[in-house]
C-alpha positions as YAML, in Angstrom:
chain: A
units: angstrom
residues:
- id: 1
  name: UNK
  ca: [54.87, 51.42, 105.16]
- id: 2
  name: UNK
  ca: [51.78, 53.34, 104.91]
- id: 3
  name: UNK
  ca: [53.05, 55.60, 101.94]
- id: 4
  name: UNK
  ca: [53.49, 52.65, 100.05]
- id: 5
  name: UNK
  ca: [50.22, 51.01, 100.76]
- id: 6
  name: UNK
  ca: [48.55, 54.67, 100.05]
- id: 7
  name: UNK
  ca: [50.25, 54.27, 96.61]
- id: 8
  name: UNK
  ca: [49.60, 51.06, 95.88]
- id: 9
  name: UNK
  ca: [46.18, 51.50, 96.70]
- id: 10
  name: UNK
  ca: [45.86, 54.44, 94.44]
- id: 11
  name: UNK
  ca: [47.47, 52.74, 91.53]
- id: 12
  name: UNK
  ca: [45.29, 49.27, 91.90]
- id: 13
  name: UNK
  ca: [42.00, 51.72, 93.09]
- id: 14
  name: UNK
  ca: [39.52, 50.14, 90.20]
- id: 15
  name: UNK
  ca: [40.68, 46.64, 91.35]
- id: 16
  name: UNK
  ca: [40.12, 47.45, 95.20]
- id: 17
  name: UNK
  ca: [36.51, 48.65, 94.11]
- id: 18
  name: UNK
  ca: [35.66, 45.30, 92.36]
- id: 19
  name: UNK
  ca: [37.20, 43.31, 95.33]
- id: 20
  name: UNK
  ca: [34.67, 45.12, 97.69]
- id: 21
  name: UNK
  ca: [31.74, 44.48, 95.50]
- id: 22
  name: UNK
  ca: [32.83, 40.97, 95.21]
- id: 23
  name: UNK
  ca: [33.37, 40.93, 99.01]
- id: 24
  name: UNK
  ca: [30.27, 41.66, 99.70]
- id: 25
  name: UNK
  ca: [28.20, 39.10, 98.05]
- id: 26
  name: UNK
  ca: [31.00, 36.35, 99.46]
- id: 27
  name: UNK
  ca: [31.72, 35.08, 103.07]
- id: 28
  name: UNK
  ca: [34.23, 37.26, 104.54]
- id: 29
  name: UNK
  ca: [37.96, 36.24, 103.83]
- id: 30
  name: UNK
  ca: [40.98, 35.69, 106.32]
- id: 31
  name: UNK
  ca: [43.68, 38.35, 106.68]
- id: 32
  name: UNK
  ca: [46.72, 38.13, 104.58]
- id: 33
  name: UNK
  ca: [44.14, 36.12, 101.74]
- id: 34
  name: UNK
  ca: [45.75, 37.21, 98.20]
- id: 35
  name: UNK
  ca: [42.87, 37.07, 95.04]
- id: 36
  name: UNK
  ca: [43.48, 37.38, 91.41]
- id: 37
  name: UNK
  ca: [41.43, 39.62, 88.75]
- id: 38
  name: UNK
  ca: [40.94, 39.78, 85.42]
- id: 39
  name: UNK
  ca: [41.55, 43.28, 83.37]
- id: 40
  name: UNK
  ca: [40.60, 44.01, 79.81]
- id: 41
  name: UNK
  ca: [44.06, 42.37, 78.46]
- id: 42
  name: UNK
  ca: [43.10, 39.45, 80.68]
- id: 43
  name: UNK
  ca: [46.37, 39.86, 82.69]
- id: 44
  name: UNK
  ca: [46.47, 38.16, 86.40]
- id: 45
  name: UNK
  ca: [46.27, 41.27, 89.11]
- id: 46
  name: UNK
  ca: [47.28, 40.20, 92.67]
- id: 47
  name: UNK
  ca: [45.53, 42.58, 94.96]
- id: 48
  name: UNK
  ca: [46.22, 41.93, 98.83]
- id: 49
  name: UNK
  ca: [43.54, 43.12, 100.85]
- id: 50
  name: UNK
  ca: [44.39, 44.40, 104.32]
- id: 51
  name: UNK
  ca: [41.23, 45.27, 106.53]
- id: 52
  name: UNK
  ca: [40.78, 48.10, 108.08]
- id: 53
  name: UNK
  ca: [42.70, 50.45, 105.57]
- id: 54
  name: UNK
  ca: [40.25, 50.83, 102.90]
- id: 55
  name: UNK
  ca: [37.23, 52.01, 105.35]
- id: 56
  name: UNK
  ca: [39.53, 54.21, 107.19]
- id: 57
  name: UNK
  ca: [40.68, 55.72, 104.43]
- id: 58
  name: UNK
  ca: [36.67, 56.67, 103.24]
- id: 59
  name: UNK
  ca: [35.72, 57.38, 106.49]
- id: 60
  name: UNK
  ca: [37.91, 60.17, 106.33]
- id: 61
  name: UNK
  ca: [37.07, 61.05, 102.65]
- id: 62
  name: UNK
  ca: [33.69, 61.15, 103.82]
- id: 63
  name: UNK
  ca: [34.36, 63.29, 107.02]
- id: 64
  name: UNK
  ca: [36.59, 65.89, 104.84]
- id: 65
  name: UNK
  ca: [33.73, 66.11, 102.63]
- id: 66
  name: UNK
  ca: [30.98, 66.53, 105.15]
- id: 67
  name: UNK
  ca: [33.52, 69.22, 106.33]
- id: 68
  name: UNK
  ca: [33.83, 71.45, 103.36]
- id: 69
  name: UNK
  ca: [29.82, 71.08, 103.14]
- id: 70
  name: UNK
  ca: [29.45, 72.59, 105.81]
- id: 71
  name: UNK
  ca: [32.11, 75.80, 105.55]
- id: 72
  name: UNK
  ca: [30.16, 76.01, 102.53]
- id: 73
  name: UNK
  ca: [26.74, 76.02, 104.13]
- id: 74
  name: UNK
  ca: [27.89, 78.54, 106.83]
- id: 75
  name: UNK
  ca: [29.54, 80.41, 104.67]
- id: 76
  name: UNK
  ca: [25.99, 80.69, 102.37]
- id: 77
  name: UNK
  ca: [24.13, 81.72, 105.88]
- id: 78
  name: UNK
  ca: [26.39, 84.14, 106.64]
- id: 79
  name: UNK
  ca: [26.10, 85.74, 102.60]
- id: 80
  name: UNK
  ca: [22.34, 85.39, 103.25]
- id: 81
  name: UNK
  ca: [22.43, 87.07, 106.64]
- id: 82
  name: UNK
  ca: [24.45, 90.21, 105.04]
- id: 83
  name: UNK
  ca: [22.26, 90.29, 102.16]
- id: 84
  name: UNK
  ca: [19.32, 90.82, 104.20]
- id: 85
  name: UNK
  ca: [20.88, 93.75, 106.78]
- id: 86
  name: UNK
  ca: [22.04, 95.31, 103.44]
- id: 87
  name: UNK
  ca: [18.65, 94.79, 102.12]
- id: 88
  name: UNK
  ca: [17.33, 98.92, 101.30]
- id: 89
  name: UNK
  ca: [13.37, 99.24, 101.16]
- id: 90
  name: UNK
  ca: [11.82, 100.17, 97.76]
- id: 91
  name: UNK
  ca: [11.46, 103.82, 96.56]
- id: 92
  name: UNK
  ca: [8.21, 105.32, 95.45]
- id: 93
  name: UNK
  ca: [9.63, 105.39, 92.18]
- id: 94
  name: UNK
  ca: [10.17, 101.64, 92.20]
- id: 95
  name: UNK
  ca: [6.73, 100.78, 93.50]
- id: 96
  name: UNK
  ca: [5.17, 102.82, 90.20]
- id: 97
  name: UNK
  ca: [7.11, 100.79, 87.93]
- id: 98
  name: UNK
  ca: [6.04, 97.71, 89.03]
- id: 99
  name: UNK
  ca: [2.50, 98.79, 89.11]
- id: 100
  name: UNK
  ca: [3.38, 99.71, 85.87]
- id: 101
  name: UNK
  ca: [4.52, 96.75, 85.04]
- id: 102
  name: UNK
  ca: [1.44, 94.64, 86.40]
- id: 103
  name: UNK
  ca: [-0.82, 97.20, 84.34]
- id: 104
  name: UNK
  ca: [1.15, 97.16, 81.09]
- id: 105
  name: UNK
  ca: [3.08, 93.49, 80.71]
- id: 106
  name: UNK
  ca: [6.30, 93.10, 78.37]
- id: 107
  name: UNK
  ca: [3.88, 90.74, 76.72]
- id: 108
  name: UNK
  ca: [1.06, 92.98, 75.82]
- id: 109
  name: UNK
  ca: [3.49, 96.15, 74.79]
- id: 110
  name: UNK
  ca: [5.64, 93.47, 72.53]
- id: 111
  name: UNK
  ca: [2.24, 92.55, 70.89]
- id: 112
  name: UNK
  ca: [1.21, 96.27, 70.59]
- id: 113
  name: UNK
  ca: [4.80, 96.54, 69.13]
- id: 114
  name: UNK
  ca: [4.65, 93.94, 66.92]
- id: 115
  name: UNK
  ca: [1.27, 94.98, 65.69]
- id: 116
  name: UNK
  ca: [2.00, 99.02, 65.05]
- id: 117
  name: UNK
  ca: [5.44, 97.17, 63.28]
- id: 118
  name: UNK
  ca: [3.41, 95.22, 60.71]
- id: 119
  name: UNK
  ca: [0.54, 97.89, 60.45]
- id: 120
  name: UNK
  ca: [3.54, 100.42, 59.61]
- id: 121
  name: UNK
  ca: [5.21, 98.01, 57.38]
- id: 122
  name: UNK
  ca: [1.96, 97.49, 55.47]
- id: 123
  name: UNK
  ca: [1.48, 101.01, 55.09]
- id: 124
  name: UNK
  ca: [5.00, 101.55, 53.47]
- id: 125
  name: UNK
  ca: [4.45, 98.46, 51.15]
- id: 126
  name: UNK
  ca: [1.62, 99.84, 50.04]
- id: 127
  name: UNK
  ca: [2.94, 103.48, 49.47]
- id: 128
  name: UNK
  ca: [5.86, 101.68, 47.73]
- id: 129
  name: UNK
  ca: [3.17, 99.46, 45.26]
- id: 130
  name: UNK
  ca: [1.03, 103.08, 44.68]
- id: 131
  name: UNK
  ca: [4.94, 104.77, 44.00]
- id: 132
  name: UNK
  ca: [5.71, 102.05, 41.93]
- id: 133
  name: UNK
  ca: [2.41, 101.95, 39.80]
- id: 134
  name: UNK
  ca: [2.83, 105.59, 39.33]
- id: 135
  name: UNK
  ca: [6.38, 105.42, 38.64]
- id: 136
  name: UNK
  ca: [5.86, 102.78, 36.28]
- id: 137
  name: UNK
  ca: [5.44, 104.89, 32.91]
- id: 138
  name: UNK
  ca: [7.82, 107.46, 33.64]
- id: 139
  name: UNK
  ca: [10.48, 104.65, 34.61]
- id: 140
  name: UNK
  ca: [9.88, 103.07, 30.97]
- id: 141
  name: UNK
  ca: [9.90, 106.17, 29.32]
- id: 142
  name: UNK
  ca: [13.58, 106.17, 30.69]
- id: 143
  name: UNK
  ca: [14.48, 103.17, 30.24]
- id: 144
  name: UNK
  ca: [13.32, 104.26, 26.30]
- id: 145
  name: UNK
  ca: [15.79, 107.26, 26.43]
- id: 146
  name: UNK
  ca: [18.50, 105.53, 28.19]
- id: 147
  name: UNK
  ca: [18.34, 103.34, 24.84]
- id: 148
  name: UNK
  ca: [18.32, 105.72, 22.22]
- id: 149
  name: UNK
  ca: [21.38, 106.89, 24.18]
- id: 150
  name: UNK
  ca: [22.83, 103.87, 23.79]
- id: 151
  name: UNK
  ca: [22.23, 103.89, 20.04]
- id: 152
  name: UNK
  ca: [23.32, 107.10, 19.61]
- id: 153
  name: UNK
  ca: [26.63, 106.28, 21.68]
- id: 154
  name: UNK
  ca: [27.13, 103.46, 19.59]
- id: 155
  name: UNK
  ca: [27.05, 105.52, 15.88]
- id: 156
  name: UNK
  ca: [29.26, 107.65, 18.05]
- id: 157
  name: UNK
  ca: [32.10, 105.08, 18.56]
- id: 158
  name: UNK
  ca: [31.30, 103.62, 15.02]
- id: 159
  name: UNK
  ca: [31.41, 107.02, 13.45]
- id: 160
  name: UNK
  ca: [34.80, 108.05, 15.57]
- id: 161
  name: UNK
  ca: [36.44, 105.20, 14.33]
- id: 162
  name: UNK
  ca: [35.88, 105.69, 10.79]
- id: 163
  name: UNK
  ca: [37.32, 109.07, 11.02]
- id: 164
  name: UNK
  ca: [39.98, 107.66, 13.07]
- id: 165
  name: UNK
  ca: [40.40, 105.30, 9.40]
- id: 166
  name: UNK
  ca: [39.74, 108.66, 7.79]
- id: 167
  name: UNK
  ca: [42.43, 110.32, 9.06]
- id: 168
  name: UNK
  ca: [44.82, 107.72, 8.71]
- id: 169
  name: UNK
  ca: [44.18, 107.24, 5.06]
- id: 170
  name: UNK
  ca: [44.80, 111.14, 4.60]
- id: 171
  name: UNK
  ca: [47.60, 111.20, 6.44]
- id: 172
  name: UNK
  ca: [49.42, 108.43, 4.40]
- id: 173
  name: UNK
  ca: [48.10, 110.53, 1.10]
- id: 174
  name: UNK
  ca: [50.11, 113.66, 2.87]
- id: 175
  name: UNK
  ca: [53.10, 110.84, 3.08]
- id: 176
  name: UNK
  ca: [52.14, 110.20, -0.99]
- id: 177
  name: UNK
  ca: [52.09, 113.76, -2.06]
- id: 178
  name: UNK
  ca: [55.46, 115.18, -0.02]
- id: 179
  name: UNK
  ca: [57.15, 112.49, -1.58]
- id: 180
  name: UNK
  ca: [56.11, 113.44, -5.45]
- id: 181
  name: UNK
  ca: [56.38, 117.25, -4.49]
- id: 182
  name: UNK
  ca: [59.84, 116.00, -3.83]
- id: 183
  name: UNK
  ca: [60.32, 114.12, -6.82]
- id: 184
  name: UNK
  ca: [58.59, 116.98, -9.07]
- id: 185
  name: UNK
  ca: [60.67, 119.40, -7.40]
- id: 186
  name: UNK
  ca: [64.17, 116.79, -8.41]
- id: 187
  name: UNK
  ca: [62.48, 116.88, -12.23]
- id: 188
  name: UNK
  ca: [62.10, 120.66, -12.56]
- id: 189
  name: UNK
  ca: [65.73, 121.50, -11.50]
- id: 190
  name: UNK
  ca: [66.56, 118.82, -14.04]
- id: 191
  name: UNK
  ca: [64.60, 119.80, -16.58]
- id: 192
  name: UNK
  ca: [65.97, 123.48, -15.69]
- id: 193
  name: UNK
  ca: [69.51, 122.61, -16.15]
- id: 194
  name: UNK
  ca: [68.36, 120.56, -19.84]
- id: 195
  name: UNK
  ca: [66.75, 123.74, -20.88]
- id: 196
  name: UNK
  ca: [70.26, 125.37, -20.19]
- id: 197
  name: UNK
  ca: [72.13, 123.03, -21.67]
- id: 198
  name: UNK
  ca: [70.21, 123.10, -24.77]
- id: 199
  name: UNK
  ca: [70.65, 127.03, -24.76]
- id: 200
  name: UNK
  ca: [73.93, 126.64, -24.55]
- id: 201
  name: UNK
  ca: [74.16, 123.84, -27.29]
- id: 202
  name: UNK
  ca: [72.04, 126.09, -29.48]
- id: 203
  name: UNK
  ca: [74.45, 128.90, -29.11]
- id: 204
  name: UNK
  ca: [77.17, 126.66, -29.92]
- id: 205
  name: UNK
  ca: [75.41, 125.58, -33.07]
- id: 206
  name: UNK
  ca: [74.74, 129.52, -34.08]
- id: 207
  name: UNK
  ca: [78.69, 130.15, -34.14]
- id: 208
  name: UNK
  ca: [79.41, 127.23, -35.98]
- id: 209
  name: UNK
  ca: [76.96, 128.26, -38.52]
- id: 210
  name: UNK
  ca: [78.45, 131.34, -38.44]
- id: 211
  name: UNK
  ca: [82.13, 130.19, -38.89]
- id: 212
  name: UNK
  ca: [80.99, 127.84, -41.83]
- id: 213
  name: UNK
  ca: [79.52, 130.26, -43.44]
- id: 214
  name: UNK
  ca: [82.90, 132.67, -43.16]
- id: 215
  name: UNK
  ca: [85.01, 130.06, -44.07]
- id: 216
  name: UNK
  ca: [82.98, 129.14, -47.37]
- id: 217
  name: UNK
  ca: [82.45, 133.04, -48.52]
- id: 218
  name: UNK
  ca: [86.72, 133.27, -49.97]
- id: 219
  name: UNK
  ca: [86.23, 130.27, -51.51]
- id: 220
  name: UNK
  ca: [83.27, 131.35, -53.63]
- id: 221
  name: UNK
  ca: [84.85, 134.51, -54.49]
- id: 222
  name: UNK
  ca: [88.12, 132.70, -55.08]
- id: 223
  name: UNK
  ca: [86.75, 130.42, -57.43]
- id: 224
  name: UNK
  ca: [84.53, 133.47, -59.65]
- id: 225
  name: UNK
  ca: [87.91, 135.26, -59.81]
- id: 226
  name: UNK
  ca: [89.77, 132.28, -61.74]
- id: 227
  name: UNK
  ca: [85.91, 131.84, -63.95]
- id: 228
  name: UNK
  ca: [86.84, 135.77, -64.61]
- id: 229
  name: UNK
  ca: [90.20, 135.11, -65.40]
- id: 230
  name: UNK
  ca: [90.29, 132.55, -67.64]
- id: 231
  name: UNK
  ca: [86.91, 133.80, -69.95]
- id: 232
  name: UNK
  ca: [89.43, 136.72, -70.67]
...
């Protein structure tokens, strides 16, 4: 029985907690009394209220919390109380830095810091500005040279690729001239074997001279020999 009202009462806790405000602004209510409230969906709760159960049940809320409290507060004595047998007395050493320290603050030696910072970083800026100014001509004089460079590397690639065109055009004039070499070359062992051949043909032509010329010499005489003859 008391498992189940420790549930219930856990479940309906927020509903308990507005009954006991409620109760105590209103006369006290017989045992066993059953109330109605309202949630957020505007559902109908019955809560039954049994006395006694909810004040025993803080009572020893209250009691377990006064409880740990207390371990806790013992248990911080006792820390305390081992702390201060374990407690070693400062060395000479220590005592000197914290005269030290009250003589020299962090505050003053971070202002002394930042100071000797920006004096320091004034002094370089204005080493770099007096670099800088002297600098100055030599850096456009470079910038000057670094340009004609750049001009000059520019012909360079221009000039480069017109011999690049250069050679190209030669080399297909190389192409040009092997191939009439070649051709010149085909028309002189042509014109080599025509100069033969007309050798030959003029040899032919000398011995048929030749053998017209025997074969008309009888017939000359033959015919003078008969002119002879016949003027007898």
């Amino acid at each position: 029985m008391l498992r189940e009202l420790s549930a219930y009462s856990s479940g309906t806790r927020r509903s308990s907690r507005t009954v006991q405000c409620q109760a105590e602004d209103e006369p006290p209510k017989e045992e066993g009394q059953w109330e109605t409230d309202q949630t957020a969906d505007q559902i109908p709760i019955e809560v039954h209220i049994y006395p006694g159960t909810i004040s025993e049940r803080n009572s020893a809320e209250e009691e377990k919390e006064e409880e740990k409290h207390n371990e806790h507060d013992d248990a911080g004595d006792e820390s305390e109380e081992e702390h201060e047998s374990q407690v070693v007395p400062p060395s000479a050493e220590q005592i000197q830095r914290w005269h030290r320290r009250r003589m020299f603050p962090n505050e003053v030696i971070n202002d002394i810091c930042g100071f000797v910072c920006f004096a320091e970083g004034n002094r370089l800026y204005t080493l770099n500005r007096l670099f800088v100014a002297l600098l100055e001509p030599k850096r456009k004089l470079c910038l000057a040279f670094l340009k004609r460079v750049e001009d000059t590397r520019q012909k360079l690639d221009q000039t480069i690729q017109e011999m690049n065109e250069r050679r190209r055009h030669v080399a297909q004039l190389t192409e040009h001239i092997g191939t009439i070499n070649a051709r010149l070359a085909d028309m002189s062992n042509h014109l080599a074997n025509l100069d033969a051949q007309i050798v030959d043909n003029h040899s032919k032509l000398d011995d048929l001279q030749r053998r017209i010329a025997a074969m008309k010499a009888p017939t000359r005489n033959a015919g003078g020999g008969e002119r002879e003859n016949g003027g007898k």
